[in-house]
C-alpha positions, 0 to 999 in steps of 0.5 A: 949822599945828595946821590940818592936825594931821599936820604934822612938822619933817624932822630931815634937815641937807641936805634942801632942805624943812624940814616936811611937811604931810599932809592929807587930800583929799575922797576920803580920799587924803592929800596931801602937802605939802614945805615950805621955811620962810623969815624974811619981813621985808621980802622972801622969799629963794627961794634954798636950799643955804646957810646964814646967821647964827650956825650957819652951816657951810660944807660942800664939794659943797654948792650954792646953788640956787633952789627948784623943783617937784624940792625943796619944794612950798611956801615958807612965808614967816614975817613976825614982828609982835611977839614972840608973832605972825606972818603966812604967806605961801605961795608955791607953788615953781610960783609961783616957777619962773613968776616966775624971780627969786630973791626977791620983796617981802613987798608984792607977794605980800600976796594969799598971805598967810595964804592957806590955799587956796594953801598947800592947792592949791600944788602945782596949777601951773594954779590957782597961775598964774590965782590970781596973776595975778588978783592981780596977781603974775603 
C-alpha cells in the first residue's frame, strides 16, 4: 500500500473496516478508501462481525453480518506466496452485494488480483459491474 502514501491501519475493535486508504483524484479531491483486510487461501470469506483464531472474544450484541457498501468500500483479500510475499485481491463491497454470496474462490476472482484500477475505482458500482462481468465474474 506504499502506492497511496496516505494509508492508516483504524485502531477501532468494532469497526467493520480495518484500513483506510486516501488518495487524491485528478482534480485535487481526496478519495477515501474503507478497507476490510481478509486471509485469502483458498477462497475470501465476505462475512464480518466475528472474530476467528487465537484472539478470538465473544462480545454480546455483536453480530455477524456480510460486507456491504454501508461497511467497507473495499475487501482486500491477502494470499501468501511465501514467508516474505503476497498477492491483493480487491473486491469492491459492490461486487459482493451483486454476487450475493458470502465468499468466492480465489480462482474465480483471479482478474482482481493485484488490480490496482479496481481498488482505485471500487466504490464506482458501474465500472465494478461491467469490469466483472468482462471478466467473467458476473
Amino acid at each position: 500500500m506504499k502506492k497511496y502514501q496516505n494509508v492508516s491501519l483504524v485502531d477501532l475493535p468494532l469497526s467493520p473496516y480495518d484500513i483506510i486508504i486516501v488518495f487524491k483524484e485528478k482534480d485535487g479531491t481526496e478519495n477515501i478508501i474503507r478497507a476490510q483486510v481478509k486471509t485469502a487461501t483458498k477462497s475470501i470469506n465476505f462475512v464480518g462481525g466475528s472474530r476467528g483464531g487465537v484472539d478470538r472474544t465473544y462480545k454480546s450484541g455483536i453480530k455477524e453480518y456480510v460486507q456491504s457498501t454501508a461497511h467497507s468500500d473495499v475487501i482486500i483479500g491477502v494470499h501468501p506466496l511465501d514467508k516474505d510475499s503476497f498477492e491483493l485481491y480487491f473486491v469492491p463491497t459492490a461486487l459482493v452485494e451483486e454476487l450475493n454470496q458470502k465468499s468466492i474462490s480465489i480462482n474465480k476472482i483471479e482478474e482482481l488480483k493485484n488490480n490496482y484500477y479496481i481498488l482505485e475505482n471500487c466504490k464506482d458500482r458501474d465500472l465494478v459491474v461491467t469490469e466483472c462481468k468482462k471478466f467473467g465474474i458476473l
